[in-house]
C-alpha positions as YAML, in Angstrom:
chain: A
units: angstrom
residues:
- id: 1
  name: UNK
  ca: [0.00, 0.00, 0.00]
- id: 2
  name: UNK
  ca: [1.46, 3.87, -0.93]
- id: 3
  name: UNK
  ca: [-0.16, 6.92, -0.47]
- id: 4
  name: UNK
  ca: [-2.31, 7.83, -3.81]
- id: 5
  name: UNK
  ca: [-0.91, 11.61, -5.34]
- id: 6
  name: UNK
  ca: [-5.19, 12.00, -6.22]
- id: 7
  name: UNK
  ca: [-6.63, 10.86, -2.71]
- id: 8
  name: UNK
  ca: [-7.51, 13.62, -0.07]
- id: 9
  name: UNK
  ca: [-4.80, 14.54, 2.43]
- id: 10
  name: UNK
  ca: [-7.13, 12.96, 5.46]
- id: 11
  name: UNK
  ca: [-7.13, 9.42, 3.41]
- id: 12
  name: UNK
  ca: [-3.15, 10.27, 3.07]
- id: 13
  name: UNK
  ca: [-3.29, 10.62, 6.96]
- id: 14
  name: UNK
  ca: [-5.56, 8.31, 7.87]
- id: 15
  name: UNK
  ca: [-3.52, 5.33, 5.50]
- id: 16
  name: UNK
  ca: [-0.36, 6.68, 7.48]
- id: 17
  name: UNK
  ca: [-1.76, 6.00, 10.96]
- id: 18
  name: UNK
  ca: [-3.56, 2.70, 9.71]
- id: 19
  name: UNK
  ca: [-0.25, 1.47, 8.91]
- id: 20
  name: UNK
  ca: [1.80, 2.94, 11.67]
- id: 21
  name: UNK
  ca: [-0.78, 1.04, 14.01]
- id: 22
  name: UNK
  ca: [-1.09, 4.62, 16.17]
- id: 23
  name: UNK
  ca: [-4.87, 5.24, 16.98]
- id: 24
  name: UNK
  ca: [-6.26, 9.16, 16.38]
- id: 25
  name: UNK
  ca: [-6.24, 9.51, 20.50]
- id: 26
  name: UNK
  ca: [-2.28, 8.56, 20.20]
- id: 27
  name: UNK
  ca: [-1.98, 10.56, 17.51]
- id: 28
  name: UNK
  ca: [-4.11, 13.39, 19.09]
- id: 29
  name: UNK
  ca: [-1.86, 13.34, 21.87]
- id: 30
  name: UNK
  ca: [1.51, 13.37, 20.08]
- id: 31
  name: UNK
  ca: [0.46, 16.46, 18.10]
- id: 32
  name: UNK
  ca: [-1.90, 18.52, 20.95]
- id: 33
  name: UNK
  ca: [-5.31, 18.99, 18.80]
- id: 34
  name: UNK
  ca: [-8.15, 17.18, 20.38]
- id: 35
  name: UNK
  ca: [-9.15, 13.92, 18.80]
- id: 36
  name: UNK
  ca: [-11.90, 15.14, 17.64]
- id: 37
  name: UNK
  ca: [-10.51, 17.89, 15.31]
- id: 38
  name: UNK
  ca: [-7.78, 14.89, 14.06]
- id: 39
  name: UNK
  ca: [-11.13, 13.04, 13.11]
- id: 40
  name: UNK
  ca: [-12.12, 16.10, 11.09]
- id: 41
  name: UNK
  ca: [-9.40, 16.76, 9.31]
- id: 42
  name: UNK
  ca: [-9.29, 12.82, 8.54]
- id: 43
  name: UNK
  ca: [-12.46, 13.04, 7.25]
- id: 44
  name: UNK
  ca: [-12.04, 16.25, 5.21]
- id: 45
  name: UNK
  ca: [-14.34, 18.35, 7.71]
- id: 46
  name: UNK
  ca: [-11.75, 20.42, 8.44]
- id: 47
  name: UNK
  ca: [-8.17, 21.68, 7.06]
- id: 48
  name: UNK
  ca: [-5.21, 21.28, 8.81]
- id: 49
  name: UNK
  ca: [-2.83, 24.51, 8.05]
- id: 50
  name: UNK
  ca: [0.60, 23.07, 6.53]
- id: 51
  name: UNK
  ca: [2.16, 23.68, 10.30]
- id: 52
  name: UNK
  ca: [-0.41, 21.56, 11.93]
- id: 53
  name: UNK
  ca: [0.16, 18.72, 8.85]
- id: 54
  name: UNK
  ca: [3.59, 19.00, 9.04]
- id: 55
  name: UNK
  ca: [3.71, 18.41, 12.71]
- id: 56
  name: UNK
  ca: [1.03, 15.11, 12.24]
- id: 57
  name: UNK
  ca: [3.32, 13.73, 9.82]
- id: 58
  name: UNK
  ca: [6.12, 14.23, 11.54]
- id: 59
  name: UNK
  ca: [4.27, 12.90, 14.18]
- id: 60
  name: UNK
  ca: [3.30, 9.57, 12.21]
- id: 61
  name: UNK
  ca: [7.57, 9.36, 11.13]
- id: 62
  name: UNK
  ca: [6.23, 9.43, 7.65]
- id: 63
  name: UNK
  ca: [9.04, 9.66, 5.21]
- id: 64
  name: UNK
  ca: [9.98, 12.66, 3.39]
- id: 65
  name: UNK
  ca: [8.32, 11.10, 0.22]
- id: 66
  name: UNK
  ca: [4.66, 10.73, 1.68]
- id: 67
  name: UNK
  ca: [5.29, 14.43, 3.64]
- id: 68
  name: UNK
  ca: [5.59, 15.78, 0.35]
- id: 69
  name: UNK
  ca: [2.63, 13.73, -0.68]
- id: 70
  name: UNK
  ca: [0.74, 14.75, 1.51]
- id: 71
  name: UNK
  ca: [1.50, 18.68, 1.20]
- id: 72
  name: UNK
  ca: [0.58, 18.47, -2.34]
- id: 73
  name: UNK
  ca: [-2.83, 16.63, -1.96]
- id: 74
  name: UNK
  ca: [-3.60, 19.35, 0.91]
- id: 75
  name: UNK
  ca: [-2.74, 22.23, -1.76]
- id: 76
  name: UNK
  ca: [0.50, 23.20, -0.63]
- id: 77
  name: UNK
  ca: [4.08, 23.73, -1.92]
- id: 78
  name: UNK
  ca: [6.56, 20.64, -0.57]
- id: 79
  name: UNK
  ca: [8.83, 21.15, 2.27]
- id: 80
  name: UNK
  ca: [11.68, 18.70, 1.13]
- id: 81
  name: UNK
  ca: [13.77, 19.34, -1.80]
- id: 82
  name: UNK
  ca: [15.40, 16.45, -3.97]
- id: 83
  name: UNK
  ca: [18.60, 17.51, -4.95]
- id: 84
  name: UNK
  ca: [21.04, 15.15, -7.26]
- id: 85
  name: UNK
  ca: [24.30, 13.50, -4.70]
- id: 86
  name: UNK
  ca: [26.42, 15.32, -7.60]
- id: 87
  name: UNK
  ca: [25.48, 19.14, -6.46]
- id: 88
  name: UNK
  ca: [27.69, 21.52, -4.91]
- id: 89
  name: UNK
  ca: [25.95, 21.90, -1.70]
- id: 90
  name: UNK
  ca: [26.37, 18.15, -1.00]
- id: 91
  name: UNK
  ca: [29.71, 17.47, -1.04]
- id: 92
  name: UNK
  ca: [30.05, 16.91, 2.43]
- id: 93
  name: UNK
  ca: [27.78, 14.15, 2.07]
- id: 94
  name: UNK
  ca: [29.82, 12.81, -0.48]
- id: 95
  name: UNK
  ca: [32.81, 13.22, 1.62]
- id: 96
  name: UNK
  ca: [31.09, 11.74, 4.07]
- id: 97
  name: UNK
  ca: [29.99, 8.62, 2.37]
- id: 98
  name: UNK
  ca: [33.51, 8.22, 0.65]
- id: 99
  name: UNK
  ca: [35.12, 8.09, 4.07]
- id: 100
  name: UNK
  ca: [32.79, 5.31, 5.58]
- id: 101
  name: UNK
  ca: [33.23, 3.38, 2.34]
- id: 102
  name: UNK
  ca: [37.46, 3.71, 2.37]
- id: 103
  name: UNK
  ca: [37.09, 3.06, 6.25]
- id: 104
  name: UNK
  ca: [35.49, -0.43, 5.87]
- id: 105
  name: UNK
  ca: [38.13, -1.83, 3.59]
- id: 106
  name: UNK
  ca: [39.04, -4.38, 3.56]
- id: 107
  name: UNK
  ca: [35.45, -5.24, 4.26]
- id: 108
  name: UNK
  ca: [32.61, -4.86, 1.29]
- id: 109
  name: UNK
  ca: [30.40, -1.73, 1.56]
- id: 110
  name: UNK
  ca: [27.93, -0.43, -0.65]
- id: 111
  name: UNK
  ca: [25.85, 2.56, -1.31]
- id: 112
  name: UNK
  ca: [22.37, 1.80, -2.16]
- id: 113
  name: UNK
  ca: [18.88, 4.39, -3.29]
- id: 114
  name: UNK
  ca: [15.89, 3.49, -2.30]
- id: 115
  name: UNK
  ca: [15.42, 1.68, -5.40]
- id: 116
  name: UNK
  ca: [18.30, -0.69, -4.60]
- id: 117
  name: UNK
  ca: [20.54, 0.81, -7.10]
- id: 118
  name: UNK
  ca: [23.62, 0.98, -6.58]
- id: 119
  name: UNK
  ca: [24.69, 4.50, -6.00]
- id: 120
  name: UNK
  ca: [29.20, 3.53, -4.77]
- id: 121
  name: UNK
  ca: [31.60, 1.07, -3.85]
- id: 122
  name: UNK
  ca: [34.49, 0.54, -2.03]
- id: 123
  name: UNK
  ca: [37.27, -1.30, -3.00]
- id: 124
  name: UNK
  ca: [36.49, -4.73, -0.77]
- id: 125
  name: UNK
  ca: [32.95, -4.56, -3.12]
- id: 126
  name: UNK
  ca: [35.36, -5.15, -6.06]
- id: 127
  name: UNK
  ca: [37.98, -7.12, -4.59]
- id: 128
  name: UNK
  ca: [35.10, -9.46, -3.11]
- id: 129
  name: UNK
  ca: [33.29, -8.80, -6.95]
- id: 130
  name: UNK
  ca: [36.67, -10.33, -8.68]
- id: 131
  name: UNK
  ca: [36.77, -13.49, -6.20]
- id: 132
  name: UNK
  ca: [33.16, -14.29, -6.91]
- id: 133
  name: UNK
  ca: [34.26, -14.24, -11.12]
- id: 134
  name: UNK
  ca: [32.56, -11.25, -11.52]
- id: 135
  name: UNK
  ca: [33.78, -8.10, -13.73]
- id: 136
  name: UNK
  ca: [33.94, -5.00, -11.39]
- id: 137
  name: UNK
  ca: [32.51, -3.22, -14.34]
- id: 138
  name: UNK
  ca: [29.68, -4.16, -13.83]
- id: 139
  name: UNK
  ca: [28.82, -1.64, -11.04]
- id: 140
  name: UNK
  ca: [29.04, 0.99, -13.72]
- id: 141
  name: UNK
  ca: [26.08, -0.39, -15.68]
- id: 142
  name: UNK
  ca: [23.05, 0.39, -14.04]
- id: 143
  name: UNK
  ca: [23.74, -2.41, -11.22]
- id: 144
  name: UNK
  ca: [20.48, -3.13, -9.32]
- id: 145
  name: UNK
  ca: [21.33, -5.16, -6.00]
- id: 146
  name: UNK
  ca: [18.12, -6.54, -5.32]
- id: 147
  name: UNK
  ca: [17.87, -7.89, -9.28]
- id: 148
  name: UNK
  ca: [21.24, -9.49, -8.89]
- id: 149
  name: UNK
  ca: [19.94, -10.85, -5.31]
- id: 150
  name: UNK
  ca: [17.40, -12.33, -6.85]
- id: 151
  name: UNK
  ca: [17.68, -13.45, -10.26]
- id: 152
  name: UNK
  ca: [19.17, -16.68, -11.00]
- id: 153
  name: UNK
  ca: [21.04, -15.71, -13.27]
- id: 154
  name: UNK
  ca: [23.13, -12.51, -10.71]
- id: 155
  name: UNK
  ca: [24.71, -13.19, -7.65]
- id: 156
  name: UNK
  ca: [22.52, -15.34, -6.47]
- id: 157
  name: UNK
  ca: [24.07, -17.83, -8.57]
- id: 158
  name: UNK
  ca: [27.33, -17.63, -5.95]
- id: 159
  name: UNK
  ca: [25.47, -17.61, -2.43]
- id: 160
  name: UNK
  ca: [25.63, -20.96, -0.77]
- id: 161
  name: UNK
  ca: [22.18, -19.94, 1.40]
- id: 162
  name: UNK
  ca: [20.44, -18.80, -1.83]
- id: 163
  name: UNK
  ca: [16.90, -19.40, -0.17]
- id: 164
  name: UNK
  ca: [17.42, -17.78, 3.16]
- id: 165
  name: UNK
  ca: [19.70, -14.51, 1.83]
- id: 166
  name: UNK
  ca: [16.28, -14.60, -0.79]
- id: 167
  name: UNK
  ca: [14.13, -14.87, 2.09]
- id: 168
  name: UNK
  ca: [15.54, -11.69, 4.07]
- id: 169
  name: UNK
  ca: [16.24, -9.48, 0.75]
- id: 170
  name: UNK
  ca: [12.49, -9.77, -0.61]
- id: 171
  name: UNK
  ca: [10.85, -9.53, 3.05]
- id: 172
  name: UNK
  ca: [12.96, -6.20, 3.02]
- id: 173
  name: UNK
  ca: [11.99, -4.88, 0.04]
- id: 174
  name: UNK
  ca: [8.22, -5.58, 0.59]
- id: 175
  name: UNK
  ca: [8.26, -3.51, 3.55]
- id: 176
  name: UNK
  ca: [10.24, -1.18, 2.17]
- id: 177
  name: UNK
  ca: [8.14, -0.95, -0.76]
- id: 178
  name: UNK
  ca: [5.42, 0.51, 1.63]
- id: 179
  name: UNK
  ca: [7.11, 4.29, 1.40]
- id: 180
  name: UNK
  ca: [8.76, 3.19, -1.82]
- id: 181
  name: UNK
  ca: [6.11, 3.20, -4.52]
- id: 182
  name: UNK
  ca: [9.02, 3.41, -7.18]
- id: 183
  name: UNK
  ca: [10.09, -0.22, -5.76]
- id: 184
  name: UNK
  ca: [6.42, -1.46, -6.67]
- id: 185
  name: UNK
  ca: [7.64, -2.58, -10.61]
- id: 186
  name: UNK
  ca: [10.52, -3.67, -9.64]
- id: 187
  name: UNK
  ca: [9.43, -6.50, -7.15]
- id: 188
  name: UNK
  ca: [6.44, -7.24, -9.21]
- id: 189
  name: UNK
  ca: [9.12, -8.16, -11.76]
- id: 190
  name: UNK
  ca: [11.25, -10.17, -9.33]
- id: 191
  name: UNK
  ca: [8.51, -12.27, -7.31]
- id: 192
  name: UNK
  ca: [8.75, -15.05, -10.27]
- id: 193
  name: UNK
  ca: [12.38, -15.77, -9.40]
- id: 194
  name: UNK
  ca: [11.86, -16.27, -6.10]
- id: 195
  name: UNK
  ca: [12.40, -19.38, -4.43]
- id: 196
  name: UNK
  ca: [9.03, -20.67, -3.19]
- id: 197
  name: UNK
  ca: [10.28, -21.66, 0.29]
- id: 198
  name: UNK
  ca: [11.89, -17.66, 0.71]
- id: 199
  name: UNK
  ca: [8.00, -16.70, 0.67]
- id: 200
  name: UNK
  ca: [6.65, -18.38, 4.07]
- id: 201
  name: UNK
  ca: [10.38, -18.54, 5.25]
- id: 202
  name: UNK
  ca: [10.89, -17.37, 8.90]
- id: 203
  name: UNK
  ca: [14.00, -16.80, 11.06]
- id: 204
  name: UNK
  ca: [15.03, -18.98, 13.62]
- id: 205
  name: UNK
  ca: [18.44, -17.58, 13.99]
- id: 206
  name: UNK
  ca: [19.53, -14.00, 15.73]
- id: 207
  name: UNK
  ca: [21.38, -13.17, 12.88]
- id: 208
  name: UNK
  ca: [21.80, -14.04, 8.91]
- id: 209
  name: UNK
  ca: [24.87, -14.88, 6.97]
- id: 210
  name: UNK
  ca: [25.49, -14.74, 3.72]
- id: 211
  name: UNK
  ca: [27.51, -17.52, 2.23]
- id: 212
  name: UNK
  ca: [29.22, -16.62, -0.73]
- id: 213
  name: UNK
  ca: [31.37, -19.18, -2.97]
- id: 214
  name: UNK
  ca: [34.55, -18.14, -4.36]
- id: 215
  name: UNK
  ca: [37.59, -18.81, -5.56]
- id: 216
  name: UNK
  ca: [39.34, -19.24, -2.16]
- id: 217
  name: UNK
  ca: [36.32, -21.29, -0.80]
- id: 218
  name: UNK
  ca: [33.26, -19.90, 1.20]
- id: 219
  name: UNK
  ca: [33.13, -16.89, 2.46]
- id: 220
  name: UNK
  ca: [30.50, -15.79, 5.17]
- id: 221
  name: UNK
  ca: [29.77, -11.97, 6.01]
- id: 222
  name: UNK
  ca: [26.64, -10.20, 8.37]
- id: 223
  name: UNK
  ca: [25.23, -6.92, 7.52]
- id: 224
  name: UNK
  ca: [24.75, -3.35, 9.17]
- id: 225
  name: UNK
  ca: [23.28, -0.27, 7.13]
- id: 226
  name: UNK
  ca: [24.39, 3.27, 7.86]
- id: 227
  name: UNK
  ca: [21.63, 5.86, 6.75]
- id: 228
  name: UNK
  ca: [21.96, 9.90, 7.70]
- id: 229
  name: UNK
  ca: [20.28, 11.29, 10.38]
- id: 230
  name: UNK
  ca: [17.62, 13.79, 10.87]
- id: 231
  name: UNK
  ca: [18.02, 14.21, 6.32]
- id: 232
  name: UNK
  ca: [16.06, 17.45, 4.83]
- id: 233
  name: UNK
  ca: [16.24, 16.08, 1.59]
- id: 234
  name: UNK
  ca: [14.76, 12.90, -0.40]
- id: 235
  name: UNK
  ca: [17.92, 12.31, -2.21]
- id: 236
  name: UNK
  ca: [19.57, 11.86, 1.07]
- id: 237
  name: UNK
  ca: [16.94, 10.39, 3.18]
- id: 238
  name: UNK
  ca: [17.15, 7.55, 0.40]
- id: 239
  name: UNK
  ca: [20.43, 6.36, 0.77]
- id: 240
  name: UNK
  ca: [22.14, 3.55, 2.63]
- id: 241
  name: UNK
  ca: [25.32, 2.29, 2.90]
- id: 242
  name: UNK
  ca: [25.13, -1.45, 3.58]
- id: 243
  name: UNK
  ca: [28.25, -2.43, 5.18]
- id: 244
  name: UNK
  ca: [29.32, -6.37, 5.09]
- id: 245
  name: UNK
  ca: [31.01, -7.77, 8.24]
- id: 246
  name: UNK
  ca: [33.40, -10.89, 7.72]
- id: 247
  name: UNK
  ca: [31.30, -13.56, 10.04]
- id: 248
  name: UNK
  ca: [34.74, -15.68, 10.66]
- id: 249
  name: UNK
  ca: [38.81, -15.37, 10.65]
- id: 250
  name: UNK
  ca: [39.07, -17.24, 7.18]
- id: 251
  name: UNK
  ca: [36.90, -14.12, 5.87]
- id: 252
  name: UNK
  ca: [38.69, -11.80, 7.35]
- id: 253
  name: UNK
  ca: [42.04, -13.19, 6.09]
- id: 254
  name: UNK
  ca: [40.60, -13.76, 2.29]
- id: 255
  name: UNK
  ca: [39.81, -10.04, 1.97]
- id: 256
  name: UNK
  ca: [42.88, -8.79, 3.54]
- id: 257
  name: UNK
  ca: [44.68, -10.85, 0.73]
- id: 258
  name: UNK
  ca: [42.42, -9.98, -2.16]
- id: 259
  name: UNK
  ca: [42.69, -6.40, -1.49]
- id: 260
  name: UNK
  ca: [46.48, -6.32, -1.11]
- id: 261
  name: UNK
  ca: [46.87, -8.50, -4.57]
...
């Protein structure tokens, strides 16, 4: 479910609490209105200035996405820009992302939108790329990670846990795809080439690895995500950096190795 750009900003708010499980006395209470004027300006029998909206959705955690949604649908102008990572006035993001890359080396770490794409790389990406017989290149050219996560014929073709790595990528994307209406076509593309089991698959460890074969045996590696706080902007608000943890010494030695050949 994603907020519709042609519904009325109550449905906007009322989908946003629905799925944020917060009932309009929580809500009420979070903002200070009465639960009564919430109910109104759910229902459309009142309008909520752009201060009082901003402060619901804000409220609600919405992303920046839906808040600008939501502004629209009420008649006003949006309050978050969506500048490209390549302007001026963001290169200390970029400095900032380059620096958490080039710290994790030998390690893997990757830079991901909210579409999955990938956006950088570090060196251990590559070095880890080259061990699994795949051309670095290959990050240049439009590189998806979820389509090579779950397509046969990508790097799921290398992972030794296909099904559960499956399992955890599409039940993250589904969720994901809740403020993500962009992700929609994508995984509606995907869900074919996922492995029936990863569908009704459920954890029953604390943590996942992902087992990789390569060309100096199986490597295993646990994830962490960095993502910027408190972001004024969509751009940045969508980024990620996923960071890839060697789960064992033998990991930890392979990458040291590949990097320094």
């Amino acid at each position: 479910m994603h907020m519709s750009t042609t519904s009325s900003p109550g449905s906007h708010l009322r989908e946003l609490r629905a799925r944020q499980r917060v009932s309009q006395l929580e809500l009420s209470m979070r903002v200070g209105v009465s639960q009564r004027h919430l109910s109104c300006v759910e229902t459309g029998r009142a309008r909520a200035s752009r201060e009082m909206l901003l402060a619901i959705l804000d409220a609600l955690d919405a992303p920046l996405t839906e808040r600008n949604q939501a502004l629209l649908a009420a008649g006003y102008a949006p309050a978050y820009g969506q500048r490209r990572l390549d302007q001026p006035d963001l290169a200390p993001v970029r400095e900032a992302i380059s620096h958490l890359l080039a710290a994790h080396d030998p390690a893997p770490a990757l830079v991901i939108d909210a579409s999955w794409q990938v956006v950088q790389a570090n060196r251990g990406v590559h070095a880890l790329l080259r061990l699994m017989g795949v051309d670095p290149a290959a990050l240049a050219q439009d590189f998806n990670l979820l389509r090579a996560l779950l397509r046969p014929d990508g790097l799921r073709a290398a992972l030794s846990n296909p099904v559960e790595v499956c399992a955890s990528v599409w039940q993250r994307a589904e969720r994901e795809a809740l403020h993500a209406p962009e992700l929609r076509p994508l995984l509606d593309e995907l869900r074919p080439f996922v492995p029936r089991q990863a569908f009704a698959m459920k954890a029953d460890a604390p943590m996942l690895f992902t087992r990789v074969a390569t060309a100096v045996g199986e490597l295993s590696f646990f994830t962490a995500f960095t993502t910027f706080g408190s972001p004024l902007d969509v751009t940045i608000a969508s980024l990620r950096i996923e960071h890839l943890f060697p789960a064992d010494d033998a990991t930890r030695v392979a990458m040291q190795e590949a990097l320094a050949g």
